[in-house]
C-alpha positions, 0 to 999 in steps of 0.5 A, a space after each residue: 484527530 487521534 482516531 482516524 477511519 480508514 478505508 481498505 478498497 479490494 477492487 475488480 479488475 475491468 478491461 479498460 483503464 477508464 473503468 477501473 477509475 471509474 470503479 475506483 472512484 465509485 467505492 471511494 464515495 461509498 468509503 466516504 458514505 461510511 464516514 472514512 477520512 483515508 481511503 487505500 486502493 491496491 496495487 495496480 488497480 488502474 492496469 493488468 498486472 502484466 509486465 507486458 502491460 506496464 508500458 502500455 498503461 503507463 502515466 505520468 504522476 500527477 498529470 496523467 489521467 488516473 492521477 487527475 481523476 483521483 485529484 479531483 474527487 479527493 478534493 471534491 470529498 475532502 478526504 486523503 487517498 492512497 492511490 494504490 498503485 499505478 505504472 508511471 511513466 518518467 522519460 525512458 524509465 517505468 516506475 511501479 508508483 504509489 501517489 498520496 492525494 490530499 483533501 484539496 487535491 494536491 499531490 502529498 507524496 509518491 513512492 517508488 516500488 523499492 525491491 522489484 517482483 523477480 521470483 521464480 517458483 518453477 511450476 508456481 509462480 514465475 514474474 520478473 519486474 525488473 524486466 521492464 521497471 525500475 527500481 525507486 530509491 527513497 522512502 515517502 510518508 506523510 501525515 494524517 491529524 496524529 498519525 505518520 504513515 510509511 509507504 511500501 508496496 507489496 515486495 517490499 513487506 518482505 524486507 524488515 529492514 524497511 519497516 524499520 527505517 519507517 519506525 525510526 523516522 516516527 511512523 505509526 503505520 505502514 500501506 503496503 498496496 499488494 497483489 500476492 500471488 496465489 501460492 505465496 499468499 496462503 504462506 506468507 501474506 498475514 504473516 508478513 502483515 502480523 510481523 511488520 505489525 509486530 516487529 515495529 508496534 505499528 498498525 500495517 495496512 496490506 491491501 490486493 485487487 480482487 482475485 480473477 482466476 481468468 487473469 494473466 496474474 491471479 492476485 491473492 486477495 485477503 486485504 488486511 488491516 493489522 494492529 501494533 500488537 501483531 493482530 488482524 483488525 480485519 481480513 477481506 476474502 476473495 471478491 471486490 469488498 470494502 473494508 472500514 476499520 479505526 485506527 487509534 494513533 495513540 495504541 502504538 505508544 500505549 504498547 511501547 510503554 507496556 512492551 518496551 523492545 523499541 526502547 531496548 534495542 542495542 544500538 551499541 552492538 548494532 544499528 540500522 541508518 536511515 539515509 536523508 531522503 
């Protein structure tokens, strides 16, 4: 499989959990329908963004009721899903969690939100997750056919250093599940998706619920898709839309060769270590 088609759900909020699933599940099958093998959902798609909310809507990972849910129909449709991401519950700790399922339902990976939402834009935007989560500490990726996919959400796009470490472990692409805010995200969002891309010659995936100006939290929006030569594949707007785009695993290598920066780093003058995971 070198060419794999991938899937990028924006998905509305609803009030209740069991709806957000089921609105989840509903545009899987249609990705499916549309031939997708690898199928993205965004941050926090299952819950409010609210650090209020975290606990209440917290679960375990793979037994809670999202993660079966998503078990189930992955296994019914034999593809793999990127479940976005949803609060996880492990004893006393609260995780900010993005779980891989494969195309037999089976827990592939998860990772743990790394670099925590502390920001504080007075008058802008003001959101503190290390108030109720915690940080995770290890890297997770897994593969599709050629392609070796990383693992980041939202925060995390903004440290170069992790992209990096992904690269160097072979990766090919990143997903990043991200709800931006609506004042960082016209500043920062494909600029930080275009670099990534870039800096690494990798396909990058940014993917954000829907936009809700009611809600406590309003997410940017705008999923994207970008390519290793730093260009936007495709861009959603504001609303619940799915976006389909194929990704060649073999375009990352084609650019290394033509551009080859990977290559030339100086790793005499200096080094990035990827600790075992």
């Amino acid at each position: 499989m070198s060419t794999l088609r991938v899937a990028l759900l924006q998905l509305r909020g609803h009030p209740t959990k069991q709806q957000n699933i089921a609105n989840a599940i509903a545009q899987i099958r249609v990705a499916k329908g549309r031939g997708a093998q690898l199928i993205i959902l965004p941050e926090c798609f299952n819950s409010p963004y609210s650090a209020a909310e975290f606990s209440r809507h917290a679960e375990e990972i793979p037994r809670g009721e999202t993660s079966t849910s998503l078990a189930k129909v992955a296994a019914e449709l034999g593809v793999y899903i990127v479940a976005g991401t949803i609060p996880e519950r492990e004893g006393s700790h609260l995780y900010n969690t993005c779980a891989v399922f494969g195309p037999k339902g089976e827990l592939m990976c998860r990772y743990r939100k790394m670099h925590l939402f502390d920001i504080d834009i007075p008058g802008r935007c003001t959101f503190q997750e290390s108030a109720v989560l915690t940080a995770g500490s290890r890297l997770a990726t897994f593969t599709v056919g050629k392609l070796r996919i990383g693992l980041g959400i939202c925060w995390d796009k903004r440290f170069a250093e992790l992209a990096s470490c992904y690269r160097q472990l072979g990766c090919d692409m990143l997903i990043f599940p991200s709800a931006f805010d609506t004042y960082t995200g016209p500043l920062h969002w494909e600029l930080l998706g275009r670099a990534r891309a870039l800096d690494n010659q990798m396909f990058v995936a940014l993917v954000s619920p829907a936009r809700d100006s009611t809600a406590e939290y309003v997410a940017y929006g705008h999923t994207l898709m970008c390519d290793p030569w730093g260009r936007v594949m495709c861009q959603a707007g504001e609303d619940q839309e799915l976006l389909i785009v194929d990704v060649d695993a073999g375009e990352c290598e084609t650019i290394g060769q033509q551009i080859p920066v990977l290559r030339q780093k100086r790793n005499d003058l200096y080094e990035l270590r990827v600790t075992k995971q």
